[in-house]
MMTF fields as JSON, N, C-alpha, C and O atoms, coordinates in Angstrom:
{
  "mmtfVersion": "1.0.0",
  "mmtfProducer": "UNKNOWN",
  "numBonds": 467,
  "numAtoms": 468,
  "numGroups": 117,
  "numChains": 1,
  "numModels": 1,
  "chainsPerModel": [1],
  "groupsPerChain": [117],
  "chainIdList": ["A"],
  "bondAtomList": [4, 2, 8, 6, 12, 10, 16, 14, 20, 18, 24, 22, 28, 26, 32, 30, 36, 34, 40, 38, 44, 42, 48, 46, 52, 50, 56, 54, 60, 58, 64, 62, 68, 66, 72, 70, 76, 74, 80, 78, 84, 82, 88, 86, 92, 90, 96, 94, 100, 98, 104, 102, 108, 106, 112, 110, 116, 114, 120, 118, 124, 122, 128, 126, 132, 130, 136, 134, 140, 138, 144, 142, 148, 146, 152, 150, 156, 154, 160, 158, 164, 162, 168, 166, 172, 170, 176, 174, 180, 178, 184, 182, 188, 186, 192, 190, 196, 194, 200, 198, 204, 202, 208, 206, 212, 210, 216, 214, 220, 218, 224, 222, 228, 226, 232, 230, 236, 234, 240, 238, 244, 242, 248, 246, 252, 250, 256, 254, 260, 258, 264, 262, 268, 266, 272, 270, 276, 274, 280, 278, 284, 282, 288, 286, 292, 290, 296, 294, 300, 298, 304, 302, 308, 306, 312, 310, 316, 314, 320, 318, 324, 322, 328, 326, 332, 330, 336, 334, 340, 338, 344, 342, 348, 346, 352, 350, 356, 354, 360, 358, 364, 362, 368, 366, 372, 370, 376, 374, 380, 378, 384, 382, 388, 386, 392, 390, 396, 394, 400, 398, 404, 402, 408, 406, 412, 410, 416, 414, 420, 418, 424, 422, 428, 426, 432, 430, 436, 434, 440, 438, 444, 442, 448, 446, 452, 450, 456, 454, 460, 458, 464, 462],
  "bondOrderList": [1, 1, 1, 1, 1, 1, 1, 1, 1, 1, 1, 1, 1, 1, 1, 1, 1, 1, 1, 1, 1, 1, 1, 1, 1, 1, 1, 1, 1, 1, 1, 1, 1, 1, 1, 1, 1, 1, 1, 1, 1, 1, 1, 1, 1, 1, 1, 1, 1, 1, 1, 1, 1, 1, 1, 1, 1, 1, 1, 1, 1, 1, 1, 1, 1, 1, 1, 1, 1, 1, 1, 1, 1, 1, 1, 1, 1, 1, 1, 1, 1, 1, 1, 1, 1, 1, 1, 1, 1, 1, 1, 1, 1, 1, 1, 1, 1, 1, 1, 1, 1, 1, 1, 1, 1, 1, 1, 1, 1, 1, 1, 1, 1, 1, 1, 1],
  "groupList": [{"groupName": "UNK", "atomNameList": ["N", "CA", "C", "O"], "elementList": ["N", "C", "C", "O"], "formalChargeList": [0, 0, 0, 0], "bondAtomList": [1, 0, 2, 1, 3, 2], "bondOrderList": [1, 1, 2], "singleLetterCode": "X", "chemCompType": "L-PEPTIDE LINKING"}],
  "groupTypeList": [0, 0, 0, 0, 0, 0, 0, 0, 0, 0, 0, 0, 0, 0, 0, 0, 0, 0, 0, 0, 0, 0, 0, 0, 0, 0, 0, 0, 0, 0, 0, 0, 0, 0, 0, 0, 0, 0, 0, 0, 0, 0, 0, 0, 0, 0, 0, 0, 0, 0, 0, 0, 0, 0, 0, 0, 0, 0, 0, 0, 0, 0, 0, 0, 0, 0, 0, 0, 0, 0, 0, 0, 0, 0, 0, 0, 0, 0, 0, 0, 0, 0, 0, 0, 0, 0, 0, 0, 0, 0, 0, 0, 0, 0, 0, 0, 0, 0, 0, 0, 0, 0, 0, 0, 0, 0, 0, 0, 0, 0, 0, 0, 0, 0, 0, 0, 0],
  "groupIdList": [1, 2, 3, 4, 5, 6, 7, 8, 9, 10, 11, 12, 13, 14, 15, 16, 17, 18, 19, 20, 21, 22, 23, 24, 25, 26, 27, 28, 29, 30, 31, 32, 33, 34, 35, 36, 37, 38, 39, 40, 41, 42, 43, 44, 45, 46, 47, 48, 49, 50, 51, 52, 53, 54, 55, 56, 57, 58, 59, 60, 61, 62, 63, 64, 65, 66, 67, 68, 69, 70, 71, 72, 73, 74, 75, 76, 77, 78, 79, 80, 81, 82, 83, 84, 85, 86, 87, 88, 89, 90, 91, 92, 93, 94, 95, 96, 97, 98, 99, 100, 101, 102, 103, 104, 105, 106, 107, 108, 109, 110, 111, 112, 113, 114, 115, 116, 117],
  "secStructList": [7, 3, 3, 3, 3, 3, 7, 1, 7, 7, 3, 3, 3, 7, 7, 7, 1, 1, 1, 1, 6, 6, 6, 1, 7, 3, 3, 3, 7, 7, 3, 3, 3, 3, 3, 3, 7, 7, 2, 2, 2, 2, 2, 2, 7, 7, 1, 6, 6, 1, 7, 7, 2, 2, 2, 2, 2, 2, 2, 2, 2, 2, 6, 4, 4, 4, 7, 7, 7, 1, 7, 6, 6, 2, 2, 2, 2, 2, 6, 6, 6, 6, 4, 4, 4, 1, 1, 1, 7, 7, 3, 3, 3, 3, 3, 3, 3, 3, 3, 6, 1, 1, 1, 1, 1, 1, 3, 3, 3, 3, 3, 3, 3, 3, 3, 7, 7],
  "xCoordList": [98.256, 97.456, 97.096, 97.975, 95.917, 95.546, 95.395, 95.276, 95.395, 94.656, 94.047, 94.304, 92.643, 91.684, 91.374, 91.497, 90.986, 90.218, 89.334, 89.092, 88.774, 87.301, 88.118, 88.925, 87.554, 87.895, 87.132, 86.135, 87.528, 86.28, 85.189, 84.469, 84.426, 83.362, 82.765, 83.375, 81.655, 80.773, 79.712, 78.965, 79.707, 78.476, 78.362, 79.164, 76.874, 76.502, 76.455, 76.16, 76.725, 76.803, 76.585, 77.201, 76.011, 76.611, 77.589, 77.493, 78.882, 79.918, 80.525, 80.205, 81.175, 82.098, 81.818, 81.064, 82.435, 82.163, 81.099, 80.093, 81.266, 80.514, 79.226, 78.87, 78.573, 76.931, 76.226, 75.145, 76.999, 76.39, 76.629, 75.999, 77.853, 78.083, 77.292, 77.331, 76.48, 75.247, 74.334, 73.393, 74.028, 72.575, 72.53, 71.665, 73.098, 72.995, 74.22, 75.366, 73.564, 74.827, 76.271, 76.17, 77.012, 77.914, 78.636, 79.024, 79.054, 79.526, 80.646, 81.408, 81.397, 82.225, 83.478, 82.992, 84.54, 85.074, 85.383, 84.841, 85.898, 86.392, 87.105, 86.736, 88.412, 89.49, 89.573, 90.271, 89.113, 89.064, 90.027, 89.696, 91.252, 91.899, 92.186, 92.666, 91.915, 92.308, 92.83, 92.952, 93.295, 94.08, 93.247, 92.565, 93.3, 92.482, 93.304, 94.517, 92.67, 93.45, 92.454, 91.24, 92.95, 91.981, 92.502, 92.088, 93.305, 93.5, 92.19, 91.959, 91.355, 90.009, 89.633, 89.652, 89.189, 88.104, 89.02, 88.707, 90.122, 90.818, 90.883, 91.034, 90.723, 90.879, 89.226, 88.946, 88.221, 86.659, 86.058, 85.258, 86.193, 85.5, 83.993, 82.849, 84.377, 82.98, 83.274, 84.294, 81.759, 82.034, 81.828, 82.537, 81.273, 81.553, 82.667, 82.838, 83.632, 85.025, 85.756, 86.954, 84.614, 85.984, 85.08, 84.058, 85.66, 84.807, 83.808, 84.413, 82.824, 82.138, 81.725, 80.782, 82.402, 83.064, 81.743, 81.378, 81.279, 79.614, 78.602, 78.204, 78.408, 77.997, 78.568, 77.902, 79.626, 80.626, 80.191, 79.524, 80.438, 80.297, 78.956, 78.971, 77.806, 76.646, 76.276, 75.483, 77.022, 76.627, 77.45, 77.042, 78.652, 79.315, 78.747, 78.839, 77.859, 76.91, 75.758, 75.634, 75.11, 73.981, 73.605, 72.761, 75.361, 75.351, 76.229, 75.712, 77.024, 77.643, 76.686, 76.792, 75.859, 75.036, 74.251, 73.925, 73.718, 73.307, 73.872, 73.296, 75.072, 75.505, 75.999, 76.148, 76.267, 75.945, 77.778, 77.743, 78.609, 79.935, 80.526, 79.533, 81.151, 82.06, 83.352, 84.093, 83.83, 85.287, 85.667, 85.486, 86.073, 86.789, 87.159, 86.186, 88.232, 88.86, 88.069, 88.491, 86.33, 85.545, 85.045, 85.236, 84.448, 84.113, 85.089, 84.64, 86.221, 87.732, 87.312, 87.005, 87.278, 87.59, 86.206, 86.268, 85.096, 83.358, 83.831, 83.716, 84.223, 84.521, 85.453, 85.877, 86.153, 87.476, 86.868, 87.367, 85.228, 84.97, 83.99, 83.798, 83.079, 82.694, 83.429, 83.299, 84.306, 85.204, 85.504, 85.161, 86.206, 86.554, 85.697, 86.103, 84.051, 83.485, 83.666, 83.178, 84.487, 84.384, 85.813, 86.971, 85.222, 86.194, 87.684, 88.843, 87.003, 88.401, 89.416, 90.604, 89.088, 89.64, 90.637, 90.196, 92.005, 93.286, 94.111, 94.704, 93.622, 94.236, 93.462, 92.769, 93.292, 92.737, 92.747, 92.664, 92.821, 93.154, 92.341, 91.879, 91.856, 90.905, 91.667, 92.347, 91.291, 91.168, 90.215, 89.593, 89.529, 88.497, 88.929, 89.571, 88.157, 88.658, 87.083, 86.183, 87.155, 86.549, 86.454, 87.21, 85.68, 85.935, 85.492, 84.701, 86.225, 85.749, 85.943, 85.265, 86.934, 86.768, 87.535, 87.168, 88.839, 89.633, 89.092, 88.438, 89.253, 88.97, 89.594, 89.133, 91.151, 92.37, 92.894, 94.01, 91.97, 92.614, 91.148, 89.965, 91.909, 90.901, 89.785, 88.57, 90.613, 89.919, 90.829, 92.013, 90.272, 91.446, 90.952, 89.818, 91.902, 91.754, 92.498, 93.134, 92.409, 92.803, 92.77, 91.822, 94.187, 94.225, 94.118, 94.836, 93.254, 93.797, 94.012, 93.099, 95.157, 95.275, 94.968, 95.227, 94.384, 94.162, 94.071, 93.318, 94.862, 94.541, 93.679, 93.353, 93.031, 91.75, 92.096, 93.174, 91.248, 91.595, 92.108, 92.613],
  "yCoordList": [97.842, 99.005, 99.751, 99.993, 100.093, 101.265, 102.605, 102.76, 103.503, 104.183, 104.792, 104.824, 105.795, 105.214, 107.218, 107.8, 107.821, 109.313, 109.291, 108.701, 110.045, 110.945, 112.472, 113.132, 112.719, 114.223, 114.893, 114.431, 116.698, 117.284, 117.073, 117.244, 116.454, 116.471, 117.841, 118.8, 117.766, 119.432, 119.097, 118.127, 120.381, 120.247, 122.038, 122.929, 122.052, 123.793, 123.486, 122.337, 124.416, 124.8, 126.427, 127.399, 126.494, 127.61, 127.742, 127.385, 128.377, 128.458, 130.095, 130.964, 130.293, 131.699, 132.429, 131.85, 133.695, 134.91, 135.701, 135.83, 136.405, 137.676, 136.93, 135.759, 138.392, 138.533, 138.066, 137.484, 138.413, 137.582, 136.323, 135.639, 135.705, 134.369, 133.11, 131.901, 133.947, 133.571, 133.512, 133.084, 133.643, 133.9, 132.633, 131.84, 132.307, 131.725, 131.104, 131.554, 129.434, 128.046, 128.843, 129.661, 128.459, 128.242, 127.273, 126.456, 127.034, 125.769, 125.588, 126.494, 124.152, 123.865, 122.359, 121.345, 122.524, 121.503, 120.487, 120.847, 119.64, 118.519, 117.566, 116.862, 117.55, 116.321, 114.981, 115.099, 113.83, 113.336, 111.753, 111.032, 111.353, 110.453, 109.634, 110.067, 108.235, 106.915, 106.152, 105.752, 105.726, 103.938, 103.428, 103.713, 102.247, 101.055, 100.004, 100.169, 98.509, 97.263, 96.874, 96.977, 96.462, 95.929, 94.734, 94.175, 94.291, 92.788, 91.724, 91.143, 91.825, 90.395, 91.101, 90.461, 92.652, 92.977, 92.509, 91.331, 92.731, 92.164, 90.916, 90.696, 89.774, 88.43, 87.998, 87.188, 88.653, 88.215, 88.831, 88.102, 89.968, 91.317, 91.136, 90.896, 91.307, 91.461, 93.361, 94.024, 93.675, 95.133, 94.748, 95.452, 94.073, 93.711, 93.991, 94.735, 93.454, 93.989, 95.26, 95.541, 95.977, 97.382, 98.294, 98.043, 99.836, 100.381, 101.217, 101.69, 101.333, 101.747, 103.305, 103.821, 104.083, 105.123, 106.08, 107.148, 105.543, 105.728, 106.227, 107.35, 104.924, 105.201, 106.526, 107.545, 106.402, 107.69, 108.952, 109.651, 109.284, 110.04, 110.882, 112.112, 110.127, 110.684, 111.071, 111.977, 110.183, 110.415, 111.881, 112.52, 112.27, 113.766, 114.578, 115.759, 114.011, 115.591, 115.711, 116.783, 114.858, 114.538, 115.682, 116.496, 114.817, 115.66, 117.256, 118.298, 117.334, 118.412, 119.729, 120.9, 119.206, 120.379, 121.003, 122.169, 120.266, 120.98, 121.605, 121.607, 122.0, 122.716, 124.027, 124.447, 124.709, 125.756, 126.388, 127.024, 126.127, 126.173, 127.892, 128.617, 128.302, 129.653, 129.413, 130.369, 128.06, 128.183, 126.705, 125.535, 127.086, 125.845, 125.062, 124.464, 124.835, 124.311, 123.223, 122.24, 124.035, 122.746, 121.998, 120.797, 122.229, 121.73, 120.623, 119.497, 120.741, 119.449, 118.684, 117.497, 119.391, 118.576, 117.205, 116.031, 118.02, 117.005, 116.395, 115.181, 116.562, 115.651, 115.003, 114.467, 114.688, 113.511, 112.822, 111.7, 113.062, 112.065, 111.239, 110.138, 111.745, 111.12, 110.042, 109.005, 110.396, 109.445, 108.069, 106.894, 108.671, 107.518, 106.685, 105.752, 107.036, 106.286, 104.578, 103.474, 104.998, 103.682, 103.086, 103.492, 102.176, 101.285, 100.903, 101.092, 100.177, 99.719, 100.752, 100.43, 101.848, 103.327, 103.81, 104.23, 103.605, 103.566, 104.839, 105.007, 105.738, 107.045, 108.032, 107.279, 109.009, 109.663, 111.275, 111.732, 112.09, 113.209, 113.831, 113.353, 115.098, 115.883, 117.239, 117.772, 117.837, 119.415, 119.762, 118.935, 121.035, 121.537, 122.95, 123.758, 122.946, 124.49, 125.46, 124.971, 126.794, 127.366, 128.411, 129.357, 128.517, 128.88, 130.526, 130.82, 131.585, 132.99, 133.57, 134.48, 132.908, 133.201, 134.844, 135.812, 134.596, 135.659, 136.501, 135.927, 137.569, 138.46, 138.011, 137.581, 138.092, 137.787, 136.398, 136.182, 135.256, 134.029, 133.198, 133.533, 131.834, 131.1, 130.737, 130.907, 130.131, 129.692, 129.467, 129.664, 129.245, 129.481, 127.694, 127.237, 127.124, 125.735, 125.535, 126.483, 124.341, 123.902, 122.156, 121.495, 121.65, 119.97, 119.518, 120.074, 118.495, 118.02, 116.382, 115.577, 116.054, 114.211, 113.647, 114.233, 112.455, 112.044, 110.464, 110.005, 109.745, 108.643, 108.178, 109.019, 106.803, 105.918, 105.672, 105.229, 105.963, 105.869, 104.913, 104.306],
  "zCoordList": [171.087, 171.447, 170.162, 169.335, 169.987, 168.917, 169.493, 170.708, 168.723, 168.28, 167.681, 166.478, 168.34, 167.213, 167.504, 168.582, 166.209, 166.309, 165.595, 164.542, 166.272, 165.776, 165.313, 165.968, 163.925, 163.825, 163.31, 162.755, 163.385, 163.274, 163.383, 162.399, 165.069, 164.983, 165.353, 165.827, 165.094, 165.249, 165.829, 165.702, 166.771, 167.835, 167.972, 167.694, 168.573, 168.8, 170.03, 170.359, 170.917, 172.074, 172.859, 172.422, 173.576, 174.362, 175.174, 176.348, 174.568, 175.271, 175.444, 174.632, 176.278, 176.02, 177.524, 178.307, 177.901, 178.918, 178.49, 179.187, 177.083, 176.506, 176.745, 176.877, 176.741, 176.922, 175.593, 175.502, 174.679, 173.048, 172.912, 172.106, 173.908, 173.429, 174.236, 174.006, 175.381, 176.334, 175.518, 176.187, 174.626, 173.912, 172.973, 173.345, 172.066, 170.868, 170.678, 170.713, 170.366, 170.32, 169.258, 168.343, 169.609, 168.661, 168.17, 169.004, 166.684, 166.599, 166.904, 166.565, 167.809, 168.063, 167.286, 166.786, 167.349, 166.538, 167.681, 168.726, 167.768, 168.064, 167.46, 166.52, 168.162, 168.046, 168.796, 169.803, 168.633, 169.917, 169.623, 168.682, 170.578, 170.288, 171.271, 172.319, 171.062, 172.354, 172.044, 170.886, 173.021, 173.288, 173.818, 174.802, 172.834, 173.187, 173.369, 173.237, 173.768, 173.262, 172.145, 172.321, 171.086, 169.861, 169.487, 168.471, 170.13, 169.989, 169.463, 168.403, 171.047, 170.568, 169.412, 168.361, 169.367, 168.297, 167.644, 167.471, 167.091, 165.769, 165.202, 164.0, 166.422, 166.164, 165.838, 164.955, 166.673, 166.799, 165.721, 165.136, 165.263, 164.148, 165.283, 164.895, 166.521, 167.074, 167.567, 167.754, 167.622, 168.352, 169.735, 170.454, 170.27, 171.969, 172.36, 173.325, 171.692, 172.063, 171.496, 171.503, 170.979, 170.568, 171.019, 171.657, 170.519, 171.549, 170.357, 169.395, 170.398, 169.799, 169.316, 169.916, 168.244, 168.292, 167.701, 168.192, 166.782, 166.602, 168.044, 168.352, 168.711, 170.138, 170.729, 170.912, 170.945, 171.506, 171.057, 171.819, 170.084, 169.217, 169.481, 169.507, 169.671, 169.565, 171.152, 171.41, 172.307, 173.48, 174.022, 174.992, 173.223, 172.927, 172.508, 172.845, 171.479, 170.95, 172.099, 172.691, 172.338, 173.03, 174.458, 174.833, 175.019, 176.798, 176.23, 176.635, 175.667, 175.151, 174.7, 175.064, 173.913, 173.022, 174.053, 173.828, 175.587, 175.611, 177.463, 178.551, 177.054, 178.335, 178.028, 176.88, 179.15, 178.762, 179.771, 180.824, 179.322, 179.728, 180.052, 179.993, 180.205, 180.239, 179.898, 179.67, 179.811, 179.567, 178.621, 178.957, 177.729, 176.712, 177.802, 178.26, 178.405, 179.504, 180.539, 181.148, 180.432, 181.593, 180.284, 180.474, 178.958, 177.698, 177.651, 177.866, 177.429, 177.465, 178.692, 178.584, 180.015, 180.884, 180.98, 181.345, 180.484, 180.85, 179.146, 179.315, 177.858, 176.954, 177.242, 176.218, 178.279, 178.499, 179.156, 179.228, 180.166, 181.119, 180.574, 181.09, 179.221, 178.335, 178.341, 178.991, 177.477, 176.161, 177.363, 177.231, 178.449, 179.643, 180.278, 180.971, 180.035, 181.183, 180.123, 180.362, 179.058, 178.22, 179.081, 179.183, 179.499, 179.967, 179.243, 179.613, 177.844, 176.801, 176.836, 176.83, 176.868, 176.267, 177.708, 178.778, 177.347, 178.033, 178.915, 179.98, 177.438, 177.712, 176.731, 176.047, 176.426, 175.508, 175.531, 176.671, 174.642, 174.062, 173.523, 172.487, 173.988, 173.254, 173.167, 174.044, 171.429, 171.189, 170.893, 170.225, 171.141, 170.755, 170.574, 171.245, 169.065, 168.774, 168.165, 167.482, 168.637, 168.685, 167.65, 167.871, 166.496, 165.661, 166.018, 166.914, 165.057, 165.527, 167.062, 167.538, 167.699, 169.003, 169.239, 169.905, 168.291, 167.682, 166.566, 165.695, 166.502, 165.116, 164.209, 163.152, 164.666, 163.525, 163.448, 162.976, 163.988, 164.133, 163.636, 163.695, 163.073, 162.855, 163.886, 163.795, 165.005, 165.609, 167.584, 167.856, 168.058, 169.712, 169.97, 169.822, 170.287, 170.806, 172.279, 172.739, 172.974, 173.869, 173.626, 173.201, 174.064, 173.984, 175.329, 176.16, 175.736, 176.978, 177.252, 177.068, 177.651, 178.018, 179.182, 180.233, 179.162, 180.828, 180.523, 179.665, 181.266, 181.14, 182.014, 182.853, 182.16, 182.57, 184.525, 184.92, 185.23, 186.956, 186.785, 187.729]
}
């Protein structure tokens, strides 16, 4: 079994409660981590068999950028169903952290795990 992360990826979004945070994207971070089997890819060096993290990656910014969320919490929950509709991909782990969400803090995050139906 591997696994395999994506880190710090960045995407703008509209996310948050406040009436300012309705208006104008903000940028968001992303942690994103899976189990795979990488066995064939390892034996074949084909990408048919691994999962294509590139692909991934862009179909996260794609449906992500442009929703328009209220709560970190549904952001995790619609980026875990991403990452899963990939079959290979076993179990997988997302944080997303929100930069400026706090005055006095870097940034407010949430992790969430779910493995594959």
């Amino acid at each position: 079994m591997a696994i395999i992360s994506i880190n710090k990826l960045k995407l703008s979004t509209i996310i948050g409660t406040k009436k300012e945070e309705r208006i104008k994207p903000q940028q968001i971070i992303f942690d994103i981590s899976f189990n795979c089997n990488s066995e064939k890819a390892g034996k074949t060096d084909d990408l048919k068999y691994a999962v294509d993290y590139n692909a991934l990656s862009k179909r996260i910014i794609n449906k992500l950028s442009k929703t328009k969320f209220f709560l970190l919490e549904k952001l995790a929950q619609e980026t875990l169903d991403i990452v899963l509709e990939d079959k290979l991909i076993k179990e997988a782990k997302v944080t997303i952290y929100k930069p400026k969400a706090l005055a006095n803090a870097d940034s407010v995050s949430i992790t969430l795990t779910r493995k594959q139906k």
